[in-house]
Structure formats: C-alpha cells, structure tokens
C-alpha positions as CSV (number, residue, x, y, z in Angstrom):
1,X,96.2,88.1,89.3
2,X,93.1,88.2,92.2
3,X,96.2,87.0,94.2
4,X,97.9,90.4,93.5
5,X,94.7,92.7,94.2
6,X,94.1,90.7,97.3
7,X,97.5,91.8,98.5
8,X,97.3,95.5,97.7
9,X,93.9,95.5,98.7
10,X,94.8,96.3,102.5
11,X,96.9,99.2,101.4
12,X,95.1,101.3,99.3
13,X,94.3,103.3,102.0
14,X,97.6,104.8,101.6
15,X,98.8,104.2,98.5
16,X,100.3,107.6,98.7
17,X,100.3,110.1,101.0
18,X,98.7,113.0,99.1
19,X,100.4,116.0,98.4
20,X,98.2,117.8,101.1
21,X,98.8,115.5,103.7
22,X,102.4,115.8,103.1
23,X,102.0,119.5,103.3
24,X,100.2,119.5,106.4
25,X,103.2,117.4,108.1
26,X,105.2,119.5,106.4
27,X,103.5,122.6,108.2
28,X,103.3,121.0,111.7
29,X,107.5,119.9,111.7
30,X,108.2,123.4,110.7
31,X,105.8,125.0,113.6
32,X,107.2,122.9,116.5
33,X,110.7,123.7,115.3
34,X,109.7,127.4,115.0
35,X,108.8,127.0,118.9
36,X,112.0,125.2,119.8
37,X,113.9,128.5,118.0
38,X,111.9,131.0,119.8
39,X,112.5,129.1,123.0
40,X,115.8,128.6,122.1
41,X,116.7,131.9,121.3
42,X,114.4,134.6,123.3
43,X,112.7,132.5,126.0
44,X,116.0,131.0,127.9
45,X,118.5,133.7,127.2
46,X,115.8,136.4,128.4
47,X,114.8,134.0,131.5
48,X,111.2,133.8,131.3
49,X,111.2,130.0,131.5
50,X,113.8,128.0,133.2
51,X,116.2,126.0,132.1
52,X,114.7,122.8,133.8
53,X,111.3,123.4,132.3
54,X,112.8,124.5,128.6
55,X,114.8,120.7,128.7
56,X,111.6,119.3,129.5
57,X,109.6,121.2,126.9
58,X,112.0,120.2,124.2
59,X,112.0,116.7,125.1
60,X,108.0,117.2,124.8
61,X,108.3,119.0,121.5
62,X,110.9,116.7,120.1
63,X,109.1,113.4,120.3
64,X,106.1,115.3,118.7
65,X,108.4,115.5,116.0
66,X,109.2,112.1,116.1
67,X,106.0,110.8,116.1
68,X,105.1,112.8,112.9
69,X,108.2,111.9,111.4
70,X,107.9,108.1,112.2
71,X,104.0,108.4,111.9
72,X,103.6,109.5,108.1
73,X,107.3,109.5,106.6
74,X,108.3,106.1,107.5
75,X,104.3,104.8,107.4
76,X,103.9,103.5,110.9
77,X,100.7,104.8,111.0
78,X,99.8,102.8,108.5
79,X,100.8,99.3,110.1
80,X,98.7,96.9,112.3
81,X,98.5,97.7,115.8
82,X,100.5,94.5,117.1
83,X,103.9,95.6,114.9
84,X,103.2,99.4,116.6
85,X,102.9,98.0,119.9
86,X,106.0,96.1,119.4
87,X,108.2,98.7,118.0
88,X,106.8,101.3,120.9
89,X,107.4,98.6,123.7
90,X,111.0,97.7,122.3
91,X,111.8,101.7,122.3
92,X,110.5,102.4,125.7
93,X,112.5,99.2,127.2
94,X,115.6,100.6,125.3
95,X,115.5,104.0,126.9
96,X,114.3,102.4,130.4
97,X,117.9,100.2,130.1
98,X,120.2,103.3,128.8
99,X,118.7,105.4,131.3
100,X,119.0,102.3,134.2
101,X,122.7,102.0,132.8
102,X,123.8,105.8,133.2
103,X,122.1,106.3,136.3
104,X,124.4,103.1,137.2
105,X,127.4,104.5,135.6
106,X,127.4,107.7,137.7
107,X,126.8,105.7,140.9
108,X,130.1,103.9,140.2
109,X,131.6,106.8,139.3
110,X,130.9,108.4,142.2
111,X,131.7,105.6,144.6
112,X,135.1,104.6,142.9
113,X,136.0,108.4,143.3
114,X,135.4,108.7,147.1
115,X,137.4,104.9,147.6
C-alpha cells in the first residue's frame, strides 16, 4: 500500500484540473479564436493588415492554441522537463525536415520543368 501512495504522490499536484482552471483555458482558446475571426473576417477583407502579416499572425495565434491545448488537455505541463524537451525537440526536427523536403520538392519541380 506505501508502494501505491509513493506512486501517486508525484501527481497530486494535478490530480485534476479544477473546474476553474479548465474554465480559464476554456476562456483563453475561445479569445484567440475570437481574434483569428475578426482577422479573418474584417481585418484582411477590409485591408488593414496584409496578407503576409495575417499568415504570420495566425501561425503565431495558432500554436498559442496548441500550447494550451497540449499544455493542460493532454497534461504536458505536468510531465518532467526531459519528456517535454524530447517531445518539443522531435516536433521542431519534424517541421525543420517537412519544410527542408518541400522547399526540395519545388526546386525539382522547378528544374525538371525548365529541362
């Protein structure tokens, strides 16, 4: 049994996120995607940003999103710093390597089209 309560122990710090917390989360999702709707629909089509700027704020606002979303709902938070660290260095050489490949891809393209 002290075997048992020496497991859990680590975790009781979130046993649960409360119903506040959740709430909160709840509240900050909803506000960025709020912004990416008013972008989305008065900003661009009335051209007070530009395009090139409202892709990059999007990207911005969209891995907010994902960090709350991976953060609290799947309980990364929550885990040691050495299995963050690994997941956040696997996903940044994953997006280095599909990025290196289409950048590849349209160089090929290119060049087989003018031979």
């Amino acid at each position: 049994m002290s075997e048992h309560h020496a497991h859990t122990e680590g975790h009781e710090e979130h046993a649960g996120l409360s119903k506040g917390k959740i709430w909160q989360v709840f509240g900050i999702l909803l506000m960025i995607t709020v912004i990416e709707f008013i972008i989305a629909l008065w900003v661009l089509p009335n051209h007070y940003m530009s395009h090139a700027v409202g892709n990059f704020v999007y990207i911005a606002l969209t891995l907010v999103k994902a960090f709350y979303i991976v953060a609290y709902f799947m309980h990364l938070k929550y885990e040691k710093l050495g299995f963050q660290l690994s997941l956040t260095l696997s996903l940044i050489f994953i997006i280095y390597f599909i990025v290196l490949m289409l950048i590849e891809g349209g160089f090929l393209n290119i060049h087989m089209m003018n031979h």
